[in-house]
C-alpha positions in Angstrom: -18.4 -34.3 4.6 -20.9 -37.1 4.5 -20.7 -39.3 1.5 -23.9 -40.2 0.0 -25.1 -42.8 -2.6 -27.1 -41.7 -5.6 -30.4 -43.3 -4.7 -30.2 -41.4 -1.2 -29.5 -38.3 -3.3 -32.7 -38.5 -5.6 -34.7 -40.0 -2.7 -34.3 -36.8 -0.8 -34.2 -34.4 -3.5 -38.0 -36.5 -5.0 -38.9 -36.1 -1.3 -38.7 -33.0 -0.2 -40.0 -30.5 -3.6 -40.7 -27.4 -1.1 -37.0 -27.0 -0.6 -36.1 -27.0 -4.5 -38.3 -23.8 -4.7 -36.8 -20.6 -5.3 -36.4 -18.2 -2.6 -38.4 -14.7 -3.2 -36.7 -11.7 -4.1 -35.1 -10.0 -1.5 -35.4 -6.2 -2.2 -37.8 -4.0 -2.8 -38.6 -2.1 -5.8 -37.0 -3.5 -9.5 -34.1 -1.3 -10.4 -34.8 2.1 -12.8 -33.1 1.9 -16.2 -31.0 5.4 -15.7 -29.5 3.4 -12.2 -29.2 0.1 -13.6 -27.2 1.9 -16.6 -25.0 3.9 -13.8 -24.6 0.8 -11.9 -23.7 -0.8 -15.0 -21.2 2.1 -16.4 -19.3 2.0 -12.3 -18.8 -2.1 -12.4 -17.6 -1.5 -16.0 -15.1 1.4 -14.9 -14.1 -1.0 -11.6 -12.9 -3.4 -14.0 -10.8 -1.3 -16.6 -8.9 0.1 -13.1 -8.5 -3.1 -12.0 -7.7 -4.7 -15.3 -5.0 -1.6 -16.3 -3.3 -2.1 -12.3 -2.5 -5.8 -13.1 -5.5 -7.2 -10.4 -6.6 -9.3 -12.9 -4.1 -12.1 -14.0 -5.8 -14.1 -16.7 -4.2 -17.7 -16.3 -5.9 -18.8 -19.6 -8.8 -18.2 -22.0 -11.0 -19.7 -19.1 -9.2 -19.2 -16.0 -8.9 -16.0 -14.6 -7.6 -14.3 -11.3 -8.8 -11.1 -9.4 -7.3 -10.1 -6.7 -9.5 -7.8 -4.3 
């Protein structure tokens, strides 16, 4: 990895503003609220299983591991 200074840092990031711009949404259409709330209630059921098999191993209040 190349080690850069600070100036070079905010020289490129002050010189180049077109790259800092946030890439458009990929996608199409925004999400329904009846699928976002399914979507919601399967992620929320994917953790309980994973949580209740031991995949998750929570190190410390802030540190947590899943395994996949």
């Amino acid at each position: 990895m190349k080690e850069m200074s600070l100036s070079e840092i905010t020289n490129r990031v002050n010189s180049s503003p077109k790259q800092r711009q946030f890439a458009p949404r990929r996608g199409g259409r925004p999400r329904d609220p009846v699928e976002q709330r399914l979507l919601d209630d399967i992620s929320r059921r994917r953790w309980q299983e994973a949580v209740t098999s031991g995949k998750v191993i929570m190190r410390s209040p802030r540190e947590w591991y899943y395994e996949l």
